[in-house]
N, C-alpha and C positions, 0 to 999 in steps of 0.2 A: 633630439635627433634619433635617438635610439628608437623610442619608441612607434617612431614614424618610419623606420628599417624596419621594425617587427609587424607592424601593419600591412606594410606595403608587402612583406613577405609572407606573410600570411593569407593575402589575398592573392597572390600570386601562386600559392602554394591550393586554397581551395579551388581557385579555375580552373588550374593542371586536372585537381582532382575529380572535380565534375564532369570536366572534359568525356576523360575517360571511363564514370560511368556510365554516360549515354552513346557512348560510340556505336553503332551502328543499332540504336534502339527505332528509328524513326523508319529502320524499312519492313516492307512486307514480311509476315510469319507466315515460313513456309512449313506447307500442312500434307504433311503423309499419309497415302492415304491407308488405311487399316493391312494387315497381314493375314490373308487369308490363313485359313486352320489347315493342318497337312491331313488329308485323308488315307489312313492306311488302309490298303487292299489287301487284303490276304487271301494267298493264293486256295484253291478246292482244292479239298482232303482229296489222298488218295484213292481212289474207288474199291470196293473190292472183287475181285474179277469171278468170286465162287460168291456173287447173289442170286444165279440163276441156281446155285447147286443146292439149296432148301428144297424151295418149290418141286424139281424134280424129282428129288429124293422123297418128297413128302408124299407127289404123285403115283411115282413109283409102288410105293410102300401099299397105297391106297389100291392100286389097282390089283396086286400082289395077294391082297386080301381077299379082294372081291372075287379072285379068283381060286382063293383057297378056299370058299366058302359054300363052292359050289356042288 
């Protein structure tokens, strides 16, 4: 008799447990779709507002001479 408690208990004890490995194995896998890459923008440098002040000054300089040379 015993042994026939242990059997019966044991099969009753693997069911439970198989049960509960397959639980919700048999439905669709749900599939995400990829995360796109984050694009970092970075903002334009500061400009500098004396780029036209070379050129002028270089102009200047040039005409200065041409004129001294006369």
């Amino acid at each position: 008799m015993r042994a026939t408690k242990f059997i019966a208990l044991s099969a009753v004890l693997a069911t439970v447990v198989a049960s509960q490995a397959f639980a919700g194995g048999y439905d669709v896998a749900v599939v995400e779709p990829p995360i796109a890459p984050v694009v970092m923008i970075e903002p334009e440098p500061a400009g500098s507002s004396y780029g036209f002040l070379i050129p002028v000054v270089a102009l200047a300089a040039l005409a200065a001479l041409a004129i001294s040379n006369q």
